[in-house]
C-alpha positions in Angstrom: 240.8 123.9 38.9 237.6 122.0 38.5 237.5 120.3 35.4 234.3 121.0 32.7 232.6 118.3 31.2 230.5 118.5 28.2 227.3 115.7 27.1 225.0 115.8 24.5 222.1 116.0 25.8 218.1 117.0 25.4 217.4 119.8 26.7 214.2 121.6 27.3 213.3 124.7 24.8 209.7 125.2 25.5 206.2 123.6 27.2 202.9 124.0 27.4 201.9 127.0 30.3 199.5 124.6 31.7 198.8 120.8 30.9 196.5 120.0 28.2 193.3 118.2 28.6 190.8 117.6 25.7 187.5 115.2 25.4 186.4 113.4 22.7 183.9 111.0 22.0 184.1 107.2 20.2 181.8 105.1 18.8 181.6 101.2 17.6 179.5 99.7 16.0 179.2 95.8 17.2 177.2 93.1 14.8 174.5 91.8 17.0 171.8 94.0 19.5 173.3 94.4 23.1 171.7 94.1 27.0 174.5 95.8 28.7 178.3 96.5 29.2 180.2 94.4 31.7 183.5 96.1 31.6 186.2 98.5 29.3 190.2 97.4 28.7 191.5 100.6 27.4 195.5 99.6 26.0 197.1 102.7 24.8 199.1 101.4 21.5 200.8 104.2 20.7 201.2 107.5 21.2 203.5 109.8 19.0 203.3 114.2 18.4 205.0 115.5 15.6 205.0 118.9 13.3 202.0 119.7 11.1 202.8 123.1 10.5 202.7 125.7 12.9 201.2 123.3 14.9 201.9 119.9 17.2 199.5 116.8 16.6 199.2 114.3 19.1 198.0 111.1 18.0 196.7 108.1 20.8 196.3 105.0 19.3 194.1 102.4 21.4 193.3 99.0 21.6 189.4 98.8 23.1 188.1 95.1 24.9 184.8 95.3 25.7 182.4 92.3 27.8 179.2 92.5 26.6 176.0 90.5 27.0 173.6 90.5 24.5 169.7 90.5 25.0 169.7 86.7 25.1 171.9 86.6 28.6 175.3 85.7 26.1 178.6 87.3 27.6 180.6 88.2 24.7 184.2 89.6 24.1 184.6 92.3 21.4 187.9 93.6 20.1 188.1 97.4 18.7 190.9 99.7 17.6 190.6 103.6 17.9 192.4 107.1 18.1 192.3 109.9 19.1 193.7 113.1 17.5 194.8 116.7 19.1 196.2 119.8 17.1 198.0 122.5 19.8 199.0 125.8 17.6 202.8 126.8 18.5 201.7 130.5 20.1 200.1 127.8 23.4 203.8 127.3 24.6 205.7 129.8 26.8 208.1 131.0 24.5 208.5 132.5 20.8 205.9 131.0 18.1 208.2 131.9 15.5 211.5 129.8 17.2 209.6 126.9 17.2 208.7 127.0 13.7 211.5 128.1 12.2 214.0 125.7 14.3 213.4 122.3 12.9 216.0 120.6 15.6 213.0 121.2 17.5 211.1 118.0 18.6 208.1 117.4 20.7 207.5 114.8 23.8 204.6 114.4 26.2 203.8 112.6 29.4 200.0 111.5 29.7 199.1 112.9 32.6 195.1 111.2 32.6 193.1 109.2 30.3 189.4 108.4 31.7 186.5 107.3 29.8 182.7 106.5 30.2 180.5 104.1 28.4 177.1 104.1 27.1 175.3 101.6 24.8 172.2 102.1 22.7 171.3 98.5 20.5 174.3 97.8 18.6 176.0 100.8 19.1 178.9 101.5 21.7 179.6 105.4 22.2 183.0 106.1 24.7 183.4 109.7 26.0 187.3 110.4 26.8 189.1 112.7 28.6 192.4 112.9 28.2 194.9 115.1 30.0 198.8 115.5 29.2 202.0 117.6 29.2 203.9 118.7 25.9 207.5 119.4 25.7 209.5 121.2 22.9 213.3 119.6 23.3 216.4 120.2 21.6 219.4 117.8 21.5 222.4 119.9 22.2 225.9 120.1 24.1 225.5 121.0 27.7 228.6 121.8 29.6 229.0 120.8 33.2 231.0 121.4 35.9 232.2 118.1 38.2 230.5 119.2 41.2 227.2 119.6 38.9 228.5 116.3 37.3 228.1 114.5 40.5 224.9 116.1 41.3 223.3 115.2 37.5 224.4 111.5 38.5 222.7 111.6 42.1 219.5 113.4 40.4 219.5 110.1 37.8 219.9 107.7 39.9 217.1 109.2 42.5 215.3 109.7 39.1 215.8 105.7 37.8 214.8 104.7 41.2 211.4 106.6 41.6 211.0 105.6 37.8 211.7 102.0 38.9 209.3 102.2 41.8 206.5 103.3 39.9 207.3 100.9 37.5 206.9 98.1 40.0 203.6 99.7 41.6 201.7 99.7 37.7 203.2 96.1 37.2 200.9 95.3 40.9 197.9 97.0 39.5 197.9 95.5 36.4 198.3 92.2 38.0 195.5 92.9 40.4 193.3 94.3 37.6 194.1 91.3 35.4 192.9 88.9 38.4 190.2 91.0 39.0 189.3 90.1 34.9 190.0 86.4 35.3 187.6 86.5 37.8 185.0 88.2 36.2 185.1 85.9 33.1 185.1 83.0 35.1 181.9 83.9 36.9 180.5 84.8 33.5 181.5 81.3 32.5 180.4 79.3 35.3 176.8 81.4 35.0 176.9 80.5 31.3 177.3 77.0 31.7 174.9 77.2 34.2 172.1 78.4 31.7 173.2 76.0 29.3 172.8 73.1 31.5 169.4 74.7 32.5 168.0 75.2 28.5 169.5 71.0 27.9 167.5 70.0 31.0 164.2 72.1 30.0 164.5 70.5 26.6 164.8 67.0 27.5 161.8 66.9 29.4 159.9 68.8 27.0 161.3 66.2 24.3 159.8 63.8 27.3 156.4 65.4 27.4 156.0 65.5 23.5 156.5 61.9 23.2 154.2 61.2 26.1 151.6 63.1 24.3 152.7 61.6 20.6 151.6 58.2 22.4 148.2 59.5 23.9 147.7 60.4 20.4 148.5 57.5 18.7 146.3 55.3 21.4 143.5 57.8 20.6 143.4 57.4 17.1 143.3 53.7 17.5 140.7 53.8 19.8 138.6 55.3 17.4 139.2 54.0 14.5 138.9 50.6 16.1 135.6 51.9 17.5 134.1 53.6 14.3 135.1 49.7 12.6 133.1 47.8 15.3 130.3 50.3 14.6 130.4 49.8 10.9 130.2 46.1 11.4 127.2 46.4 14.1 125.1 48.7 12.0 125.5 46.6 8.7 124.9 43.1 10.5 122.0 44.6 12.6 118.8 42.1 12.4 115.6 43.9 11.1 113.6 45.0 14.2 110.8 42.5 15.2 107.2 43.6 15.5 106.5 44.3 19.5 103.5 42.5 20.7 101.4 45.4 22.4 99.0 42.7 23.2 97.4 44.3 26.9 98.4 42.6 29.6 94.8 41.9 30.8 94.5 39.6 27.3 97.8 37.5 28.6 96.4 36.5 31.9 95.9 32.8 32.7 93.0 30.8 34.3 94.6 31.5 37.2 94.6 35.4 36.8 98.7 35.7 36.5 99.7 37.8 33.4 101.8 35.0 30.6 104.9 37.7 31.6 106.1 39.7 33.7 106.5 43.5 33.7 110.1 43.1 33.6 110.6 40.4 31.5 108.3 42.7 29.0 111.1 45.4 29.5 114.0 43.4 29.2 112.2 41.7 25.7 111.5 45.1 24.3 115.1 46.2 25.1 117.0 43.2 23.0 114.6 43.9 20.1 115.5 47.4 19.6 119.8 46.4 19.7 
């Protein structure tokens, strides 16, 4: 005789006919005007369902990281928190409206089955459009009897079960590894290009603190120069000698006995020349 064994267990009472899938739309508002969106983390927080009356709400918490650069070429981390709500009326599942309501044993589980999201941004305003798909369970806790041939088979179907779960397990632990170097990388480009700038702006600055002292100088000599230039002409035009009387005596009435004018043209010149300084 093959012995029964009975476990308490969770058993299904009821699902959704087909998975759900909703979109909604998110917006942030950030503190300073942005150029452009360099990349999304999107952490789910939490994610809980539970009665609200003849309806399940399902309630996604998320933790938002976004890379930004601002207009002035700036990458910037910004840190948000946001949810998302869903209502699903009881009559969706496949099985009595009125079983579900009235049996408060009755609890509710899901399994995300998607989350995607796209990004725009408009000045200082971040606006995320998600689409999220999942399943919905109704479950029961209750004794289920077994047979030791079923008994065997419930512990084969676990362990195949924990070491499929374990597998996929070990293949999101590689992703996010590989997604978290891909960030690393990203933010250490974005660093080395900032420091890069900054180094740039310090080098453009000292030589234009260069060129404006260069040109303070020029200045200064300037002024010197002529205020050393309008003293000296001060000093000339106060100590000037009265202008002597130019002798316009002709040249004919200069002449010698021996015909040859007292002076020459030249020397006339040069005379009338250091009279009139």
């Amino acid at each position: 005789m093959k012995q029964e064994l009975a476990i308490w267990s969770r058993v299904v009472i009821a699902q959704l006919n087909s998975p759900r899938s909703i979109n909604r739309e998110v917006k942030n508002i950030l503190d300073a005007d942005l150029y452009s969106v360099e990349d999304v983390k999107v952490k789910i927080k939490e994610l809980s369902w539970k009665r609200q009356g003849q309806a399940v709400e399902t309630l996604l918490h998320l933790d938002l990281l976004f890379l930004l650069e601002d207009k002035n070429g700036i990458m910037k981390l910004a840190n948000k928190e946001d949810s998302i709500r869903d209502r699903v009326p009881f009559d969706e599942f496949d099985c009595n409206a009125d079983l579900l309501a009235k049996d408060k044993m009755i609890s509710f589980n899901g399994e995300i089955r998607d989350l995607s999201w796209q990004v725009e941004i408009n000045q200082n305003e971040i606006k995320m459009h998600f689409t999220f798909e999942y399943l919905l369970l109704a479950t029961r806790e209750q004794v289920v009897r077994l047979s030791e041939q079923s008994s065997n088979e419930l512990e084969n179907h676990d362990l195949s079960q924990k070491m499929e779960e374990l597998k996929n397990e070990i293949a999101r632990a590689q992703n996010e590894k590989l997604n978290l170097q891909h960030q690393m990388f990203l933010y250490e480009k974005d660093i080395s290009s900032l420091k890069r700038g900054i180094r740039k702006v310090e080098n453009r600055n000292s030589l234009l603190d260069k060129e404006s002292k260069h040109y303070k100088e020029m200045l200064a000599q300037l002024q010197l120069a002529i205020r050393d230039k309008e003293s000296r002409f001060n000093k000339n035009g106060q100590n000037r000698l009265p202008k002597q009387e130019v002798d316009y005596t002709p040249i004919d009435a200069l002449r010698d006995q021996a015909g040859e004018p007292e002076l020459s043209l030249g020397s006339r010149v040069k005379r009338l020349f250091l009279n009139s300084i």
